[in-house]
C-alpha positions, 0 to 999 in steps of 0.5 A, a space after each residue: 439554487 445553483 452552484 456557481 461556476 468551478 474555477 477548476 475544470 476538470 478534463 476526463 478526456 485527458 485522463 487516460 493520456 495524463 494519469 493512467 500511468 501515474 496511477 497504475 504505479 500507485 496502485 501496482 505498488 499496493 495491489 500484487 495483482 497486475 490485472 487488478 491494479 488495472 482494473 481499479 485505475 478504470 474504476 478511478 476514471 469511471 467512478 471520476 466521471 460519476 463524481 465530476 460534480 463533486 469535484 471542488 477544485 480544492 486538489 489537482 485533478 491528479 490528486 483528486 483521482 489519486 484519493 479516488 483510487 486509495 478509497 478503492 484500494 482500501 476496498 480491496 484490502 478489506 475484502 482481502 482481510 475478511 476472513 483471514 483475521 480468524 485465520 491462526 498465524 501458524 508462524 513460530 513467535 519463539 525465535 523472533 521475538 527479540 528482534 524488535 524492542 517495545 517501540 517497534 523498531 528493530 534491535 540494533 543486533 537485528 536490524 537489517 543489513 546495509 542495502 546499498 541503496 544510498 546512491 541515485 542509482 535508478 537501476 538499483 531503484 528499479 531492481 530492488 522495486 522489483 525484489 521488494 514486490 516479489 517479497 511482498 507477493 509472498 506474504 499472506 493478503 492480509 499481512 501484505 494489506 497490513 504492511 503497505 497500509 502502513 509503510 507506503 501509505 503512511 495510515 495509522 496504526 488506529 486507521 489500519 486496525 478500524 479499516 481491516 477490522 483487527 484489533 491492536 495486538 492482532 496489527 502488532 503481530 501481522 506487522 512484526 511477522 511481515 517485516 521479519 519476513 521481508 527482512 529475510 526475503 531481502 536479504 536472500 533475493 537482494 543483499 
């Protein structure tokens, strides 16, 4: 039986020319490593091209590289998790543990200071991107895998613990020592 003919023709030639950009700052902004976040954008493309008769066209060309390229991130936060989750968290807990309430969300007496980023500035934009990923280099794999998961890419907490193979109390304290830790690193290297 023969599929009939997509509507939605796929153009790899463009690929590079057309996404290579936008998917590098996806994957940069997920991936601390510059040379790996390269790789995995030529990953996309390879392992695009190998799926072309996959394609259905019910996404954009970009959006269907783009899922591409999180199903290998997501890779490469579970081989950045593996073997850390037995790794104690040496972190002193004590004097933390009033800075965020059983919701999650920061006490009013803790939460963190005003940024200044309410203004369409594209270069305060800028120079806080790049604070924010010298502070996310400074977290442990597993914590910065954790956080960006979640923050960035909008997963679920449930989607999180199953992919990262953690358990429910494990996430809660990786994401509570993560945003303490980027709270502090803002607030030094930014306010």
């Amino acid at each position: 039986m023969t599929m009939p003919p997509n509507d939605h023709q796929l153009e790899p030639r463009n690929w590079v020319k057309t996404y290579a950009d936008y998917l590098y700052a996806y994957a940069i902004t997920r991936i601390r490593d510059e040379e790996q976040a390269r790789d995995l954008v030529q990953e996309t493309f390879l392992a695009g091209l190998q799926g072309l008769d996959r394609f259905v066209g019910k996404s954009s060309e970009r959006t269907w590289l783009t899922a591409i390229l999180k199903n290998k991130i997501m890779d490469v936060y579970r081989k950045n998790s593996s073997g850390l989750k037995t790794t104690p968290l040496n972190v002193d807990t004590t004097s933390d543990k009033n800075f965020f309430g059983d919701d999650g969300h920061w006490m009013p007496e803790h939460a963190p200071q005003h940024f200044g980023l309410d203004q369409q500035d594209a270069l305060n934009t800028k120079e806080f991107d790049f604070v924010l990923k010298k502070c996310m280099q400074k977290l442990p794999g597993l914590w910065a895998s954790v956080f960006t998961m979640k923050h960035l890419d909008d997963e679920e907490t449930e989607t999180i613990c199953t992919e990262l193979k953690i358990s429910p109390s494990n996430y809660w304290v990786i994401i509570h020592r993560a945003k303490l830790n980027l709270r502090a690193c803002l607030q030094k290297n930014w306010v």
